[in-house]
C-alpha positions in Angstrom: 0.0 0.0 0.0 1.1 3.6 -0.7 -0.6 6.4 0.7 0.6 10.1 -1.3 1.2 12.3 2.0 2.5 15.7 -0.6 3.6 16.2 -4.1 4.7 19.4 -4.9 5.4 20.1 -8.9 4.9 22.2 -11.7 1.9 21.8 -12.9 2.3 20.4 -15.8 5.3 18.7 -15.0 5.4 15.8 -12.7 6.9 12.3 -11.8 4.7 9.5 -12.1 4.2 6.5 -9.9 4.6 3.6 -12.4 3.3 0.0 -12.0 5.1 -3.1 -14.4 2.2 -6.0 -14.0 3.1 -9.1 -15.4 2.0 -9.8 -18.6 0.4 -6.8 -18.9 1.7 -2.7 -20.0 3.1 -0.5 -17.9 0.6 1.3 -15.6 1.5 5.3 -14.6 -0.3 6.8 -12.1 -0.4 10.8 -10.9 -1.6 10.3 -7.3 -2.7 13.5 -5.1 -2.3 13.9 -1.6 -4.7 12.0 0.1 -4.9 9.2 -2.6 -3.6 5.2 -2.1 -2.6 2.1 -3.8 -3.2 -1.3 -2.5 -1.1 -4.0 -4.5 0.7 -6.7 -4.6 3.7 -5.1 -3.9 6.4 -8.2 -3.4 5.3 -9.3 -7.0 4.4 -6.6 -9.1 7.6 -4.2 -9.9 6.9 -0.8 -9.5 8.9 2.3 -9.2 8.9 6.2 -9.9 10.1 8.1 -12.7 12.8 11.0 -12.1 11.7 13.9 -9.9 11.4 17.2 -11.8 13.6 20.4 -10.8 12.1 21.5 -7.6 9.6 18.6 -7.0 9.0 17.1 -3.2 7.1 13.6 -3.4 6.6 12.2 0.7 4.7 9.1 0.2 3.9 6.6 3.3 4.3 2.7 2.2 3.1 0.0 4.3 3.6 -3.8 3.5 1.5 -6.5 4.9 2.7 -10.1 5.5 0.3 -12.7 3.4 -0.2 -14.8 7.4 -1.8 -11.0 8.3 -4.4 -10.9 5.0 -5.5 -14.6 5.7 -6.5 -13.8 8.6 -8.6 -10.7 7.5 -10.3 -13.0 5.3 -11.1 -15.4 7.7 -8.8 -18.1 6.5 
């Protein structure tokens, strides 16, 4: 999971989160402030592209363990 905390750019001019699913095209994303994620972080690639000339990005990223989920879903 990955919560966008700030992200201050130009605005026309801003890095991108960017998810690589398998077998799939590569996924950009602008998130705002405020917005989140939930993925499968340990098998989906993902990364960010450069930071523009006087950009801040503060993100917050949490990972769960699998044993944690199964027992959210009751398993």
């Amino acid at each position: 999971m990955i919560i966008m905390l700030k992200h201050n750019y130009n605005i026309n001019d801003s890095s991108k989160l960017i998810l690589y699913p398998m077998l799939s095209d590569p996924i950009e994303l602008n998130l705002k402030p405020g917005d989140y994620i939930i993925f499968w972080a340990k098998t989906t690639v993902h990364a960010r592209t450069t930071l523009k000339k006087g950009e801040e990005v503060c993100i917050m990223s949490y990972g769960f363990p699998l044993k944690n989920l199964e027992i959210l879903n009751g398993n």
